[in-house]
LOLODREN-124416 format. One record per residue (C-alpha): x, y, z; residue number from 1. Coordinates in steps of 0.2 Angstrom, whole numbers. Layout:
REM LOLODREN-124416
+-------+-------+-------+-----+
!     X !     Y !     Z !  nr !
+-------+-------+-------+-----+
!     X !     Y !     Z ! NUM !
...
+-------+-------+-------+-----+
***
This chain:
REM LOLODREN-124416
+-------+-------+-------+-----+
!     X !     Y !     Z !  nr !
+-------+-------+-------+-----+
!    85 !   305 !    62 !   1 !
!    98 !   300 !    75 !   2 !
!   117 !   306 !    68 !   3 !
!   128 !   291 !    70 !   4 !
!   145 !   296 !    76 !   5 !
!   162 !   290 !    70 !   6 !
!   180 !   291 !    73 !   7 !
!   195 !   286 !    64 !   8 !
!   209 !   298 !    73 !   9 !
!   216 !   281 !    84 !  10 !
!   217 !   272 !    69 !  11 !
!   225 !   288 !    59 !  12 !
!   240 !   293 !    73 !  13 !
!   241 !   275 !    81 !  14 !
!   235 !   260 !    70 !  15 !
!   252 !   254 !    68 !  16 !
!   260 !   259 !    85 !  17 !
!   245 !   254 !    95 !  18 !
!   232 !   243 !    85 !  19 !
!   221 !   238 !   101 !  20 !
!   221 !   257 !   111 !  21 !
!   216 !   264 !    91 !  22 !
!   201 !   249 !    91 !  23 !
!   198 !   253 !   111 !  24 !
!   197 !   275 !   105 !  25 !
!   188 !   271 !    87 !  26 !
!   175 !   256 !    88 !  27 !
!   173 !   257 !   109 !  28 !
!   173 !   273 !   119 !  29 !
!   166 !   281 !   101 !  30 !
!   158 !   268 !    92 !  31 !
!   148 !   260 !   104 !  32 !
!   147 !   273 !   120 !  33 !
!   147 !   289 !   113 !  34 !
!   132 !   281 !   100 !  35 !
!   124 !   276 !   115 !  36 !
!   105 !   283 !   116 !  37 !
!   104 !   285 !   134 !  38 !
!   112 !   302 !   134 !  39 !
!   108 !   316 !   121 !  40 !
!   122 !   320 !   110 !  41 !
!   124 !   339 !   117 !  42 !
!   122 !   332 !   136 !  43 !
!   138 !   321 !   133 !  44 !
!   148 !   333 !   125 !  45 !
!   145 !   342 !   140 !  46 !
!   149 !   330 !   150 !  47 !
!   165 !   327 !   141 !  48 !
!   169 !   345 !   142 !  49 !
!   166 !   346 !   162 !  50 !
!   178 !   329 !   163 !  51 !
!   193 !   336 !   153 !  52 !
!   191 !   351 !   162 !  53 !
!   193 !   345 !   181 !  54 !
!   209 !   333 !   174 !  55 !
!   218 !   349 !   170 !  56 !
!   217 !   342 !   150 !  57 !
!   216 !   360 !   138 !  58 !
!   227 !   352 !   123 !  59 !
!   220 !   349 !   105 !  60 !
!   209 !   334 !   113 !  61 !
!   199 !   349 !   123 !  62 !
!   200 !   363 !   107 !  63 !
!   191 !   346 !    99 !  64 !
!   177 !   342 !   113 !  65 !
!   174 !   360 !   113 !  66 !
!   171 !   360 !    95 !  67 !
!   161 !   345 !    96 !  68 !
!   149 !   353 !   108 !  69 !
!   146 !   368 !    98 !  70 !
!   141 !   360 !    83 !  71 !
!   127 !   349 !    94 !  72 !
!   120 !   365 !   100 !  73 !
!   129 !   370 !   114 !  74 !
!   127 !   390 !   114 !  75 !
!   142 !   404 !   120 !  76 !
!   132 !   408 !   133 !  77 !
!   127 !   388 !   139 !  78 !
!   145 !   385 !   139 !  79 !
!   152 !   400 !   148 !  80 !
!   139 !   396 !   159 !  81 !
!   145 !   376 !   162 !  82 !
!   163 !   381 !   163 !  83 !
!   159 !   395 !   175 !  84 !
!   150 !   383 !   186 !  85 !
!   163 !   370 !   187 !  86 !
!   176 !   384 !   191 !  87 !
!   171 !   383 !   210 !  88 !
!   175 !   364 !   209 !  89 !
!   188 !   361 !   198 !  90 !
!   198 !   378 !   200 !  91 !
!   200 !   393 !   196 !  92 !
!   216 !   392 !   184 !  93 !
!   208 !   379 !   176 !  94 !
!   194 !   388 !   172 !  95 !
!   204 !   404 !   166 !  96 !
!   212 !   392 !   152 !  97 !
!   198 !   383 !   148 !  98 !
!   189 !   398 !   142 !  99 !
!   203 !   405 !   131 ! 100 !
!   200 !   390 !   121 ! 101 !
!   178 !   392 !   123 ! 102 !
!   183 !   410 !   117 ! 103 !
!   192 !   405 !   100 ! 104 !
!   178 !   391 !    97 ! 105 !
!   165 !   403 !    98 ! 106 !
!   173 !   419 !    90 ! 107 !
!   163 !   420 !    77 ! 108 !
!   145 !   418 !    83 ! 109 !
!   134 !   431 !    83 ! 110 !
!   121 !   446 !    92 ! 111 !
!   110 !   432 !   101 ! 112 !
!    96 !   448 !    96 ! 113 !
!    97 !   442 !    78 ! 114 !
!    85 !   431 !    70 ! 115 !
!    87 !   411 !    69 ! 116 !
!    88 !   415 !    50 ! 117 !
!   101 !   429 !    51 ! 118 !
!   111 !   421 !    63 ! 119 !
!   113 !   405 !    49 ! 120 !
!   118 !   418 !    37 ! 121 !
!   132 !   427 !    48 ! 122 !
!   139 !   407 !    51 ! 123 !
!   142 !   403 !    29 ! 124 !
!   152 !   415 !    17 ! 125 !
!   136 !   411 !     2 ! 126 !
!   122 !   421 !     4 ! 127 !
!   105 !   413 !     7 ! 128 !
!    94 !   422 !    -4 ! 129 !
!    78 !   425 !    -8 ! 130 !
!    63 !   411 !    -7 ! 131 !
!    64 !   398 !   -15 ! 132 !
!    54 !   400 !   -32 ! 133 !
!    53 !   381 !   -34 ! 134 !
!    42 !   381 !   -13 ! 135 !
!    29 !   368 !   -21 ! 136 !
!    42 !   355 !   -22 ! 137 !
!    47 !   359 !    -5 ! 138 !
!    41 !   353 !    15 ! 139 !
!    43 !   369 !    24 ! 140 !
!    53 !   385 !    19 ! 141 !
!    68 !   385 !     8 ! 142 !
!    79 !   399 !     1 ! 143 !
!    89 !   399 !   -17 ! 144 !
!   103 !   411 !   -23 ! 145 !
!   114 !   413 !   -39 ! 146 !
!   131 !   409 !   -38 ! 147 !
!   137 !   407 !   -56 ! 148 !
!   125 !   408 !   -71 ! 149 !
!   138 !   406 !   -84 ! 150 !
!   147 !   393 !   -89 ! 151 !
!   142 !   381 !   -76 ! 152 !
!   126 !   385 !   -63 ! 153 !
!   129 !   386 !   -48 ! 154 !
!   114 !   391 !   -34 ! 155 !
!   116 !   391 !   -17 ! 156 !
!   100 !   381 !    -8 ! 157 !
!    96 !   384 !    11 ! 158 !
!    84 !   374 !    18 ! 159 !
!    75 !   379 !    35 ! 160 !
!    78 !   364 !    51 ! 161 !
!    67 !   349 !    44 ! 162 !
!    63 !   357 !    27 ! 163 !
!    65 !   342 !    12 ! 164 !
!    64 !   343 !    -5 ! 165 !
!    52 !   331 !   -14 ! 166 !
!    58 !   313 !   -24 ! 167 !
!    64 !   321 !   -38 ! 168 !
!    74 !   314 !   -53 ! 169 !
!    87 !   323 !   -67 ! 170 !
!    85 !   318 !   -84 ! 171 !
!    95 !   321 !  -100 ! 172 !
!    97 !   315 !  -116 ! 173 !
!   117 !   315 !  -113 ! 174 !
!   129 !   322 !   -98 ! 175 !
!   118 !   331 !   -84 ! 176 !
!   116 !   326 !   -68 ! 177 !
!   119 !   336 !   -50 ! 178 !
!   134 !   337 !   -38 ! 179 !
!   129 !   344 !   -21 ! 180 !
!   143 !   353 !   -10 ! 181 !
!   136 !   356 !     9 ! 182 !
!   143 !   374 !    14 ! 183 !
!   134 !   374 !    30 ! 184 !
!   123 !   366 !    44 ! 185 !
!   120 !   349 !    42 ! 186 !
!   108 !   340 !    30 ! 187 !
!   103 !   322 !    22 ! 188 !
!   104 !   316 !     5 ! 189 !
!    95 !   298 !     1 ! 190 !
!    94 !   287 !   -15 ! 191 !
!    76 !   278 !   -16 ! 192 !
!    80 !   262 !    -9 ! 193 !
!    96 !   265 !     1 ! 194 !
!   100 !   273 !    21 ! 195 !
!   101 !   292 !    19 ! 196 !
!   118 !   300 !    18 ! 197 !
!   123 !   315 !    32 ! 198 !
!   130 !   330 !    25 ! 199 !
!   142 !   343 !    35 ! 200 !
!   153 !   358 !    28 ! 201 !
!   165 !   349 !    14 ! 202 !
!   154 !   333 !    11 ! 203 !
!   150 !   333 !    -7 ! 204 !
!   140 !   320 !   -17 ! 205 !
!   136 !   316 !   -36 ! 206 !
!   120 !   312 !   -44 ! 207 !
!   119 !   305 !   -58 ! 208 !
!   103 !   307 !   -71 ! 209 !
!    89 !   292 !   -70 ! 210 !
!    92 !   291 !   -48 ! 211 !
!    76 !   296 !   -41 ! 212 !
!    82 !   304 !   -23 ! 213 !
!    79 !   318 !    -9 ! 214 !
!    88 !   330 !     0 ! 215 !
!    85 !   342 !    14 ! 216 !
!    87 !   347 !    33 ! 217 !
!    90 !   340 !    49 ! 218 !
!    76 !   344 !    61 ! 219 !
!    87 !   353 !    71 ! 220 !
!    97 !   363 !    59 ! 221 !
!   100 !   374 !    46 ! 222 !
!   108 !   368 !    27 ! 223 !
!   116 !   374 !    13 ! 224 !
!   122 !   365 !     0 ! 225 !
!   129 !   371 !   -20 ! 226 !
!   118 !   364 !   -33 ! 227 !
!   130 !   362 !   -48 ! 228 !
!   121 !   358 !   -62 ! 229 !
!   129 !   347 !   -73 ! 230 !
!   128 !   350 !   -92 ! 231 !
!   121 !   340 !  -102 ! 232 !
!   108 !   340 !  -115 ! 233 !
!    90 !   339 !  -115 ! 234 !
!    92 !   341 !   -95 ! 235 !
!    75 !   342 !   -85 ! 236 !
!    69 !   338 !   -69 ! 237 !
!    56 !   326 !   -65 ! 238 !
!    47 !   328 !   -46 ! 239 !
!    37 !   318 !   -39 ! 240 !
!    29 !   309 !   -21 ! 241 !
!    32 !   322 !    -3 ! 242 !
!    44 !   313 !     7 ! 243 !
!    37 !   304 !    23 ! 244 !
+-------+-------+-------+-----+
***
């Protein structure tokens, strides 16, 4: 499932001041190129890097791109490599402030010598857990860990890239419900009968009981979201149909 990209920083900082460049940033160069299929999302990121790089730009805009192409996949050692490479075009000097920057972006990442899985873990603060006692109602390999069992409970559910839960739906006689808060990778949430909804770090969503829906994986990443169960009583949950 293609990600669809959007941006509303012209808009923000210059909707008043400069309503056509903040349409020209927002609905053109972003809207409409960067959502533009003949390049691969981590190629133009790239690209964009290498551009603002020659032009001497290492503001905000750059600590953005850079940041940009990290989370479409870009590794430490693929950008040391691009930025090293454009060094002997671009300049020396340039290259030396471009990495300062790569270097704060990518200060947290890992041994490379670590597993896929615990790589994912040394990226989020919740632990991933063990697997996922619930693996029949699952497409591919999930993990689940307690986070609060009092009170309110909370679990911490990892999904491996592609993995999905099936349709399922949340009863109750009164209250209950779901509220999913992604704290890592990136993931999909769908209603039966609407567009699926893309989840990053901070995107939360509500599901009320009696709405049969999914939620799982991109196919090339990693997710963690917070299931909080909602009280409620008479709560269950219903699963049903694989997703296709």
């Amino acid at each position: 499932m293609k990600e669809k990209i959007v941006q509303t920083a012209g808009r923000q900082s210059l909707g008043e001041f400069a309503s056509e460049f903040a349409h020209f940033n927002d609905d053109v160069l972003f809207g409409e190129n960067w959502n533009n299929d003949d390049i691969d999302l981590k190629t133009r990121c790239i690209i964009t890097v290498v551009a603002l790089m020659s032009s001497g730009i290492t503001d905000s805009s750059l600590t953005y791109h850079l940041q940009n192409a990290k989370a479409h996949g870009v590794t430490k050692k693929e950008i040391a490599a691009v930025i090293t490479h454009v060094a002997f075009y671009a300049g020396w000097p340039k290259a030396w402030a471009v990495f300062n920057q790569a270097k704060e972006v990518w200060k947290e990442d890992i041994d490379e010598n670590m597993s896929t899985k615990e790589q994912y873990q040394a990226s989020i603060m919740f632990p991933i857990g063990d697997p996922n006692p619930y693996a029949k109602y699952f497409s591919g390999n999930s993990y689940l860990a307690p986070v609060s069992s009092s009170q309110v409970s909370i679990h911490n559910v990892t999904f491996e890239p592609g993995c999905k839960n099936n349709w399922h739906v949340h009863h109750a006689k009164n209250g209950g419900g779901q509220i999913l808060i992604c704290v890592g990778g990136k993931g999909y949430y769908q209603e039966w009968g609407k567009d699926p909804v893309l989840m990053q770090p901070g995107d939360c969503v509500n599901i009320p009981t009696g709405v049969k829906h999914w939620h799982g994986a991109a196919d090339d990443s990693w997710f963690s979201h917070l299931a909080i169960e909602v009280p409620g009583e008479d709560t269950s949950t219903e699963w049903l149909e694989a997703v296709k």
